[in-house]
C-alpha positions in Angstrom: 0.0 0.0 0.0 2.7 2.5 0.9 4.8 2.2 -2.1 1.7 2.8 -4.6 0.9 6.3 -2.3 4.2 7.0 -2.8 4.2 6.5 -6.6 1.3 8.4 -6.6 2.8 11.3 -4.5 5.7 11.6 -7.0 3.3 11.4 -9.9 1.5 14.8 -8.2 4.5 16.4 -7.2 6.1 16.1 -10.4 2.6 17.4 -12.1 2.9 20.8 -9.7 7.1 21.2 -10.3 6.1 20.9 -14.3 3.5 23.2 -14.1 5.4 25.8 -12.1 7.8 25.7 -14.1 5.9 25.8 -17.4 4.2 28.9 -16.2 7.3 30.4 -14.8 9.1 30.0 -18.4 6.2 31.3 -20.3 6.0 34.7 -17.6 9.8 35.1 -18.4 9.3 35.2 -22.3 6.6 38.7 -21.7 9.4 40.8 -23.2 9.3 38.3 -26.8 5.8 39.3 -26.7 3.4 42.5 -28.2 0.6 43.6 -26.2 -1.9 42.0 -28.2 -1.0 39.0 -27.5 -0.1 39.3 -23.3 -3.7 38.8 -22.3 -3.6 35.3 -23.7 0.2 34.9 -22.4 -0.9 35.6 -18.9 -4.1 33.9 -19.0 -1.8 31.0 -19.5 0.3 31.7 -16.9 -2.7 31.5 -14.2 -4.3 28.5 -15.8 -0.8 26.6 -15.7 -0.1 28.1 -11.8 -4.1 27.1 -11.0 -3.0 23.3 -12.6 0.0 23.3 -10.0 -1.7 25.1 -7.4 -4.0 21.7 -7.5 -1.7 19.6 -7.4 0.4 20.6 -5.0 -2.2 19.8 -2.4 -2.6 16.9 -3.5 0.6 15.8 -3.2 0.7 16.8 0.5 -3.0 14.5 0.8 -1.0 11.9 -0.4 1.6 12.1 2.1 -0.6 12.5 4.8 -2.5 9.1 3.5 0.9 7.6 3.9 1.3 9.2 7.3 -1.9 8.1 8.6 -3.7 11.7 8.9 -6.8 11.8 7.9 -7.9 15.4 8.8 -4.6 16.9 6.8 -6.3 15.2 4.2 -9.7 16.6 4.4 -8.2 19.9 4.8 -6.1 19.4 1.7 -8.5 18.2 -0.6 -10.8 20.9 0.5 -7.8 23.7 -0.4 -7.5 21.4 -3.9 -11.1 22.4 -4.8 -10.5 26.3 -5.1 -8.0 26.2 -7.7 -9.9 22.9 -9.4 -12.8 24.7 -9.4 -11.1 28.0 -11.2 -8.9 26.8 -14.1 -12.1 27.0 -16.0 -11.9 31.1 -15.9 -8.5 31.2 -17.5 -9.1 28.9 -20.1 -12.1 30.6 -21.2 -10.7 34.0 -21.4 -7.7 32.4 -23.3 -10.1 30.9 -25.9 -12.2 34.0 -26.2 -9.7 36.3 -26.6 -7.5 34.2 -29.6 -11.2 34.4 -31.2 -12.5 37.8 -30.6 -9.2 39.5 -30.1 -11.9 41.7 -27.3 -10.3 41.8 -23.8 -13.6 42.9 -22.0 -15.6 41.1 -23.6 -13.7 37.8 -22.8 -13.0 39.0 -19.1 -17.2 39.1 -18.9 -17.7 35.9 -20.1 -14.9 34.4 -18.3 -16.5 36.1 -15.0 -19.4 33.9 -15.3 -17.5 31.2 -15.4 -15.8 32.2 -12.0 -19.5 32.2 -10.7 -19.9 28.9 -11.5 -17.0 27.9 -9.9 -17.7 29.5 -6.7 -21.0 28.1 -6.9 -19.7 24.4 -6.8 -17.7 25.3 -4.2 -20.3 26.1 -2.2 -22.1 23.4 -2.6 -19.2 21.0 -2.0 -18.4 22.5 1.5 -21.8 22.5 2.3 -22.6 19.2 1.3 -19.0 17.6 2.9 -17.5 14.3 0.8 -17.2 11.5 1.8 -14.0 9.4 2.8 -11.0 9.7 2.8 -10.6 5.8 1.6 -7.6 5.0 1.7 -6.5 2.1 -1.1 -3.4 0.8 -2.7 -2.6 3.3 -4.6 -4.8 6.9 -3.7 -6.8 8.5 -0.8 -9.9 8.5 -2.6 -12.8 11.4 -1.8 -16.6 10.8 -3.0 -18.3 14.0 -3.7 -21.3 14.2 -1.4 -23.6 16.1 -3.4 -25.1 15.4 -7.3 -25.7 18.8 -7.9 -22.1 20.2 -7.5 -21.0 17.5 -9.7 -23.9 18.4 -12.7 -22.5 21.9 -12.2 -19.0 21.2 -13.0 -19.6 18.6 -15.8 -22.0 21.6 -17.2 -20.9 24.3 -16.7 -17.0 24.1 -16.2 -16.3 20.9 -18.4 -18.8 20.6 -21.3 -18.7 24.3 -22.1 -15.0 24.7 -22.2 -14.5 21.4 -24.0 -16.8 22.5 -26.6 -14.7 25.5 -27.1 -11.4 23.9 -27.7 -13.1 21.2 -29.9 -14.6 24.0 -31.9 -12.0 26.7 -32.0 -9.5 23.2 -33.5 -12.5 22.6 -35.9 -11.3 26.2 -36.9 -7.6 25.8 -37.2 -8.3 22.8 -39.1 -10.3 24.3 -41.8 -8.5 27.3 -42.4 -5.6 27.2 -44.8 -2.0 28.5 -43.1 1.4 27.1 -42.9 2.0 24.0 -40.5 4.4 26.1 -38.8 1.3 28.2 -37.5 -1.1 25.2 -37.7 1.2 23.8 -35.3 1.7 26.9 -32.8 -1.9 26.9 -32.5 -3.5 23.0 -32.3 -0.8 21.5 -30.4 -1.1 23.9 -27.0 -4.8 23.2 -27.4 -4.5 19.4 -27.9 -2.0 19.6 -24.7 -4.4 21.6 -22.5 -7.4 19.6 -23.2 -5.5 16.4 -22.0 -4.9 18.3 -19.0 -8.3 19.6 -18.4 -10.1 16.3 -19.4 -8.1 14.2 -17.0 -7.9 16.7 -14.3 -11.6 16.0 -14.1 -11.6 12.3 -14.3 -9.0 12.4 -11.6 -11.6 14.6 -9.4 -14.6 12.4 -9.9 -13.7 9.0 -10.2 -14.3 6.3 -7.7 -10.9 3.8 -8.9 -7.9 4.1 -8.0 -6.1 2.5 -10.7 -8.3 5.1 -13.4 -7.1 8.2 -11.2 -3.3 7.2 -10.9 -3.7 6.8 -14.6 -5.4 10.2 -15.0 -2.8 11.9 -13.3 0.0 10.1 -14.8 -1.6 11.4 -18.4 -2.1 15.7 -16.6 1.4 14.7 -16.4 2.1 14.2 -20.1 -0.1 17.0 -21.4 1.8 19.2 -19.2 4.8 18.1 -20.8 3.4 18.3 -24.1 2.6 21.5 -23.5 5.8 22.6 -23.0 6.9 21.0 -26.3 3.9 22.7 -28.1 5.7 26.1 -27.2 9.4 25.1 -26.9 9.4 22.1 -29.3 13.5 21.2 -29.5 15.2 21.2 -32.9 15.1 18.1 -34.1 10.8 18.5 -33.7 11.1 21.5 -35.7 13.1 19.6 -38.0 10.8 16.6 -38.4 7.4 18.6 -38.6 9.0 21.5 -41.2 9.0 24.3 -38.3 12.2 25.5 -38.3 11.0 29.2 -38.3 8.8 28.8 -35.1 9.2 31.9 -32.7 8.2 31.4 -29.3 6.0 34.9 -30.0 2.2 33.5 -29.7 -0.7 36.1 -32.0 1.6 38.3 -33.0 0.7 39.9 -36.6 3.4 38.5 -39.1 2.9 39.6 -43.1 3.3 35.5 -43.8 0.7 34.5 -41.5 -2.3 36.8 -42.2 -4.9 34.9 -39.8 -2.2 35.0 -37.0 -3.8 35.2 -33.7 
């Protein structure tokens, strides 16, 4: 039992060092980027800090499963819900504003989706969980309340999913140059896996199907980081030599450019 917490607990802490770091490295390139495109930079930044900010909880529930403390982990899976419940808000605005290009309007719409995070909050402290149970491999928490979990899979999974699905329907049909086709799908593709299995590791009941879900959060965060800083011999293979780490910026060669 202790080795597979343990597993698990690297697994989560390697999730939150990747993330921090991943958001760190894409705060430090602000000065390669224009204004346009720092609203979508940023909105990055906090969707990649809330991903680590989740996880690094976690990790600590983990530890206390292994520990034998129970109440640290209550406490910490209740501090794992806020920034859970948020990466929604980031992820929207991020969307929106590639699309739109409109900073107000997506911070409006993106607001809402803040409401309905707060809203499943409430209703997950109010309604308590139940557990923890602790198994082989996880401390596993049941969500004591049907509603907050209709909320989430509604409003803050459906929704957004939809979004990336359809804004890649986009990028798909238009005609641009792979290196752009690339710049655009793949940190999509990458934050998808992340936001799909960050769910399934929230909800689900198994042990074995949540290690798994976090061991993939852990390769989309990595493949993240190769959608924006893909190494030379990935620019070589996909013909992307002339990638430039600057995201929406107007270039004469790519005329639907976000």
């Amino acid at each position: 039992m202790t080795a597979g917490l343990i597993l698990n607990a690297t697994i989560c802490f390697a999730i939150t060092v990747s993330s921090f770091a991943f958001a760190w490295v894409l705060a430090s390139s602000e000065d390669k980027h224009n204004d346009k495109s720092k609203p979508a930079l940023w909105a990055l930044v906090i969707l990649w800090s809330l991903v680590a900010l989740t996880y690094l909880p976690t990790t600590i529930r983990m530890v206390a499963a292994v520990t034998g403390h129970p109440s640290l982990d209550l406490i910490m899976y209740n501090l794992a819900a806020v920034p859970f419940s948020m990466v929604t808000v980031p992820l929207v605005f991020f969307i929106l504003y590639v699309i739109t290009g409109d900073q107000k309007i997506s911070g409006y719409i993106s607001f809402l989706f803040i409401l309905f995070g707060a809203t499943y909050l409430a209703l997950l402290y109010s309604n308590g969980v139940i557990g923890p149970t602790i198994t082989g491999y996880s401390s596993m928490f049941s969500i004591n309340s049907d509603i907050a979990i209709n909320i989430y899979l509604v409003g803050l999974f459906v929704i957004p999913t939809a979004m990336i699905l359809g804004m890649m329907l986009l990028i798909f049909l238009q005609r641009m140059p792979r290196r752009l086709r690339y710049r655009t799908a793949l940190p999509l593709v990458a934050i998808s896996f992340v936001f799909d299995f960050m769910l399934t590791d929230m909800i689900t009941n198994l042990d074995v199907m949540q290690m798994a879900a976090r061991i993939f959060v852990l390769i989309g965060t990595v493949l993240a980081f190769l959608a924006y800083f893909p190494p030379s011999t990935l620019q070589r293979t996909l013909g992307i030599k002339k990638f430039q780490h600057e995201r929406y910026e107007e270039e004469e060669e790519d005329e639907n450019d976000f």
